[in-house]
BALUM-997411 format. One line per 4 residues: number of its first residue (from 0); their letters; for each residue x, z, y of N, C-alpha, C, CB. Coordinates in steps of 0.05 Angstrom, whole numbers, padded with zeros to 5 digits. Atoms other than C-alpha are relative to their C-alpha. Glycine has a CB too. Layout:
NUM = a = X Z Y X Z Y X Z Y X Z Y; ...;
END
This chain:
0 = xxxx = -00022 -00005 -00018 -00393 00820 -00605 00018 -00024 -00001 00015 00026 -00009; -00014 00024 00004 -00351 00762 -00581 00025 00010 -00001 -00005 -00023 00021; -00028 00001 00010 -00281 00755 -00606 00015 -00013 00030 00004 -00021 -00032; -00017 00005 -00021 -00227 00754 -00548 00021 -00017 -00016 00011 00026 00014;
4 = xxxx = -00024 00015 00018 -00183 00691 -00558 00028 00013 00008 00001 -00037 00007; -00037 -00012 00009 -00110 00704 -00579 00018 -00007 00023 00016 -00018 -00031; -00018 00007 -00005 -00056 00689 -00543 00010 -00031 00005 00010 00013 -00014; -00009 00023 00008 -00031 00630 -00577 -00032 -00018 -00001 00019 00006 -00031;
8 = xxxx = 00024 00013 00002 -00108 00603 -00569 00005 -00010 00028 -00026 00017 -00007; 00001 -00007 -00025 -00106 00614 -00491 00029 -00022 00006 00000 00036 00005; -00014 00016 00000 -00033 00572 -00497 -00009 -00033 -00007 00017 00012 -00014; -00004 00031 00010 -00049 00516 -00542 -00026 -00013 00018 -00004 -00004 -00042;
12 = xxxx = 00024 00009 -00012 -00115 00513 -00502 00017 -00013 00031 -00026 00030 00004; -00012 00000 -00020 -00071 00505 -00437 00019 -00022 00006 00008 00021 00001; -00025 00022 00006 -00019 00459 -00461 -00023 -00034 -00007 00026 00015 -00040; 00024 00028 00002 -00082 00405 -00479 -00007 -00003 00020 -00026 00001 -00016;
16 = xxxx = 00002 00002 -00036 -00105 00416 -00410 00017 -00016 00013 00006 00026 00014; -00020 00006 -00014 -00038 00403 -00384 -00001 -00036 -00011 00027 00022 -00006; 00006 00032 00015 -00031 00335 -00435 -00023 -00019 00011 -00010 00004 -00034; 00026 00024 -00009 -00097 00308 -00418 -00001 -00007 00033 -00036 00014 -00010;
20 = xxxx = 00002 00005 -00024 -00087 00315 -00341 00029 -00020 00004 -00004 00028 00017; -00020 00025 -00006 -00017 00275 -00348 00005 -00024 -00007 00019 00004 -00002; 00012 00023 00001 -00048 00227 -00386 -00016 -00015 00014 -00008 00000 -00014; 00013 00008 -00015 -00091 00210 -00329 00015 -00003 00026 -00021 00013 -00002;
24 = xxxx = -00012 00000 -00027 -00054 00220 -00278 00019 -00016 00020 00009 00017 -00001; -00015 00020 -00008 -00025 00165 -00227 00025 -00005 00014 -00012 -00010 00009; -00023 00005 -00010 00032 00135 -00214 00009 -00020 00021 00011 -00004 -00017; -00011 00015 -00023 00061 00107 -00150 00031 -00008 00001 -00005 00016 00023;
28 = xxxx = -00019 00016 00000 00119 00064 -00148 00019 -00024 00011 -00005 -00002 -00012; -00012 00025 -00022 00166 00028 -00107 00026 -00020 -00012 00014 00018 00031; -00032 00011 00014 00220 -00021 -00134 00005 -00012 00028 00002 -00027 -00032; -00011 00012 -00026 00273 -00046 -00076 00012 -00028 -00015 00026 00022 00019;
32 = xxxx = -00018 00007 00020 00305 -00105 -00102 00007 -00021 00034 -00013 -00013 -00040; -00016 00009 -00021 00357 -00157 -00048 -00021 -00025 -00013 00038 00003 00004; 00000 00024 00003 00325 -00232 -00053 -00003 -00008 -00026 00020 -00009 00010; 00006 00013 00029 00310 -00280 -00111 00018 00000 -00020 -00004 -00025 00002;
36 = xxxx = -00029 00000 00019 00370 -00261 -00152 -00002 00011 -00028 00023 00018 00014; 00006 -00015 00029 00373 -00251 -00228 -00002 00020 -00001 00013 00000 -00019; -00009 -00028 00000 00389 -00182 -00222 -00036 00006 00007 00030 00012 00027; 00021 -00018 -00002 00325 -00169 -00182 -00030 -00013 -00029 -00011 -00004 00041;
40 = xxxx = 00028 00013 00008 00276 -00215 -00226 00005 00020 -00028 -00002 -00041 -00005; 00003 -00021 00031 00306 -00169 -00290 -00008 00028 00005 00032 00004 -00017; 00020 -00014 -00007 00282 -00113 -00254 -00023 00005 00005 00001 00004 00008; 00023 -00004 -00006 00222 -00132 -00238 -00017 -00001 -00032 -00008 -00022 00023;
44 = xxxx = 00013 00002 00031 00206 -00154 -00313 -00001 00024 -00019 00015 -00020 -00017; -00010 -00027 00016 00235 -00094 -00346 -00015 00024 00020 00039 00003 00000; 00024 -00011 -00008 00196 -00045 -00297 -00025 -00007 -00005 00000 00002 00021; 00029 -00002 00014 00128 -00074 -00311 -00005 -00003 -00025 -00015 -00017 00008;
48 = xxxx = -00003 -00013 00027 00147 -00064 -00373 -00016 00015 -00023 00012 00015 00005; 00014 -00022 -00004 00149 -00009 -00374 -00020 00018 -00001 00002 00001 00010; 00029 -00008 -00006 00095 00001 -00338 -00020 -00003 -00011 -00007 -00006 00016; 00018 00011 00012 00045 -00031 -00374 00007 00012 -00026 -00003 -00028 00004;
52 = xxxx = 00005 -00001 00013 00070 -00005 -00439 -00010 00029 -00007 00014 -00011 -00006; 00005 -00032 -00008 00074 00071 -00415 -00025 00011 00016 00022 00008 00015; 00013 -00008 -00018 00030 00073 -00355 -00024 -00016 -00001 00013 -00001 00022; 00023 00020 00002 -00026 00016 -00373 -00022 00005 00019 -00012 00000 -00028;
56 = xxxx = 00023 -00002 -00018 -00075 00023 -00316 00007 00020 00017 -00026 00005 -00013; -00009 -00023 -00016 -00051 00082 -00287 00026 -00003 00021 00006 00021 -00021; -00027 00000 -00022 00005 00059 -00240 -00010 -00024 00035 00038 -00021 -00026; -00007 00028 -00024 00015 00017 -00173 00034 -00001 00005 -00018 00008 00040;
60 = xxxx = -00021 00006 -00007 00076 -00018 -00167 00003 -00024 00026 00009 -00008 -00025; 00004 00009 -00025 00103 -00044 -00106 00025 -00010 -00003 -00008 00018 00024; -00027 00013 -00002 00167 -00097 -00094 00002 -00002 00022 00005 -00022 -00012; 00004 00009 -00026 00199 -00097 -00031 00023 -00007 -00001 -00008 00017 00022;
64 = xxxx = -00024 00016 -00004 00253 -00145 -00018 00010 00016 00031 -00006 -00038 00001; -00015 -00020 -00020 00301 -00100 00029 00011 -00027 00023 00031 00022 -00019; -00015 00020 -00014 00328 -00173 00053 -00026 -00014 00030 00011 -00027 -00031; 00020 00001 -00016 00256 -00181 00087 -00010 00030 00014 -00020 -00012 -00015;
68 = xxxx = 00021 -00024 -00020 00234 -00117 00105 00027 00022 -00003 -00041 00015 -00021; -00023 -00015 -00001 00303 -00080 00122 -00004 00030 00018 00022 -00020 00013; 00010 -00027 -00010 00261 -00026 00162 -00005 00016 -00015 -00020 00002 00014; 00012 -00019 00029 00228 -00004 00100 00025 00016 -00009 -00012 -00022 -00033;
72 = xxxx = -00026 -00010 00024 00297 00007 00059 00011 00020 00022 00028 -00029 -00013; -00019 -00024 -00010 00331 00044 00118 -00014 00026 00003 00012 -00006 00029; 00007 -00024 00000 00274 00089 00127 -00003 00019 -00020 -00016 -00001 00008; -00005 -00006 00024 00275 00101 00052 00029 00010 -00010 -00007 -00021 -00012;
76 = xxxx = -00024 00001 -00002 00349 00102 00058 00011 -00005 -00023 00009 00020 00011; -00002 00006 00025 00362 00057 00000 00029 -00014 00009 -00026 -00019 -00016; -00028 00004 -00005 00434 00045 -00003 00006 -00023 -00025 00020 00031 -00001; 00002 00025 00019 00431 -00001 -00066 -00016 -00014 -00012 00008 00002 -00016;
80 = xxxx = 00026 00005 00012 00385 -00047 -00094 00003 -00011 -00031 -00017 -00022 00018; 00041 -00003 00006 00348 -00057 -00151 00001 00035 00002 -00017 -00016 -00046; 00005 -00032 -00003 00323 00018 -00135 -00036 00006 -00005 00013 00011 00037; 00020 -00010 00013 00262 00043 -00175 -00009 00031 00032 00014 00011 -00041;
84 = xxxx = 00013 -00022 -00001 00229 00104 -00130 -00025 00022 -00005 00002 -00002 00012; 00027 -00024 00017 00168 00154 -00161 -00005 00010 00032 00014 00035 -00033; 00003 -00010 -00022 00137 00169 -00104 -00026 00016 -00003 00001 -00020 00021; 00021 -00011 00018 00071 00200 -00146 00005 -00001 -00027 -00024 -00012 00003;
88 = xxxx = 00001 -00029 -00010 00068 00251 -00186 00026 00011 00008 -00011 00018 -00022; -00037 -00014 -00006 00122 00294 -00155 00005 00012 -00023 00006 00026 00026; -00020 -00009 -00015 00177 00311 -00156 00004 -00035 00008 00026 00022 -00019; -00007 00025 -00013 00199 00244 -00112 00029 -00003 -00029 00010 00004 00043;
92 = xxxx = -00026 -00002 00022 00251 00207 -00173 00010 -00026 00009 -00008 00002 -00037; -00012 00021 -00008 00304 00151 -00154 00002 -00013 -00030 00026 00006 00018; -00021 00012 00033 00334 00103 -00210 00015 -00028 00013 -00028 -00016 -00037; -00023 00023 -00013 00389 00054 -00181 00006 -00022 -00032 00041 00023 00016;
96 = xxxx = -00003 00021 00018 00398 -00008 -00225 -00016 -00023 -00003 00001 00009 -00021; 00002 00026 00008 00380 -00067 -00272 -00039 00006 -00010 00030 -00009 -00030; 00021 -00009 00017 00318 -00019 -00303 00007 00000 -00029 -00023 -00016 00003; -00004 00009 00038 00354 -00038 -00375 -00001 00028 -00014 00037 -00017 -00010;
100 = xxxx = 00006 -00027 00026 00356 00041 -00392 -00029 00008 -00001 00019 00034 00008; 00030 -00011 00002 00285 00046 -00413 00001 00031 -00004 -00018 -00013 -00025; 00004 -00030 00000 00298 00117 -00439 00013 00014 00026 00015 00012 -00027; -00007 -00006 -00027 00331 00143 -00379 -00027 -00004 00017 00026 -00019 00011;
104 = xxxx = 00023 -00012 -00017 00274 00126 -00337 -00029 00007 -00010 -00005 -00019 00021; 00028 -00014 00010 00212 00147 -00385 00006 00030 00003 -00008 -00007 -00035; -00014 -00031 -00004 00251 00218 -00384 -00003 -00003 00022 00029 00010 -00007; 00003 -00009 -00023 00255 00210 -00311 -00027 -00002 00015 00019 -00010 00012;
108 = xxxx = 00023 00001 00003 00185 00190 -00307 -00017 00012 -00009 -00003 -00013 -00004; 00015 -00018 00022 00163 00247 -00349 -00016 -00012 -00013 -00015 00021 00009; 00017 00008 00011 00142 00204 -00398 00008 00005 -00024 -00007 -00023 00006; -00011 -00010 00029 00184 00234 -00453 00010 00013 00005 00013 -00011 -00017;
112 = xxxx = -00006 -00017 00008 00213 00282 -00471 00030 00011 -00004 -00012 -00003 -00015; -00024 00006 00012 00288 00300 -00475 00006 00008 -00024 00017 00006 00013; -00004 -00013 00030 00309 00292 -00543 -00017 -00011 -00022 -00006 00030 -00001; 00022 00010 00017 00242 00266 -00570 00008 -00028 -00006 -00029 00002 00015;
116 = xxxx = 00004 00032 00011 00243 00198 -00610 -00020 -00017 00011 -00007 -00001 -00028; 00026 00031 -00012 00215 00132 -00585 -00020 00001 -00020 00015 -00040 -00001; 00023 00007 00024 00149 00118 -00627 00009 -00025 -00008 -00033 -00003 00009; -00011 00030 00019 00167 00070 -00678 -00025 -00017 00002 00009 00007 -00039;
120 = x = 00023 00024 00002 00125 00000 -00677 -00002 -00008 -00021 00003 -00022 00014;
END
């Protein structure tokens, strides 16, 4: 006679599921940033970062200078730049700035946890 799993089997089984599909799962990404200006080049460094330390293979990032392509930003309706958008997996997530709060956007990136500790190196 087979044994019906538990409860807490049927969970922890569910919650690995869940883990292993958001470990795989990709990320789409738009940074806005105005022209060659420090501001945007520390965004762009500090997002691929990021990216590469969190997302390693799993992302596309995309730079669009708003000062060239000013159709893009209005249809986006980016009102400041440097501007991070998540445009995969949803929920759609903004981040206005420099990128310097790494925790702020791994939390908003669901890449942590609120509350959880950075992994120590």
């Amino acid at each position: 006679m087979k044994k019906k799993p538990s409860t807490s089997d049927s969970v922890e089984t569910f919650l690995n599921d869940a883990s292993e599909a958001a470990d795989t799962e990709r990320y789409v990404l738009r940074l806005y940033i105005t022209g060659h200006t420090s501001l945007s080049a520390k965004a762009i460094v500090r997002i691929r970062k990021i990216c590469e330390e969190h997302l390693k293979g799993r992302y596309d990032l995309e730079v669009v200078d708003i000062s060239q392509n000013p159709a893009l930003a209005a249809e986006e309706q980016i009102i400041a730049a440097p501007t991070l958008i998540k445009k995969l997996p949803l929920p759609l997530r903004r981040f206005i700035g420099d990128m310097s709060q790494t925790e702020r956007i791994l939390l908003g990136l669901d890449l942590r946890k609120a509350g959880e500790a950075p992994p120590k190196s």
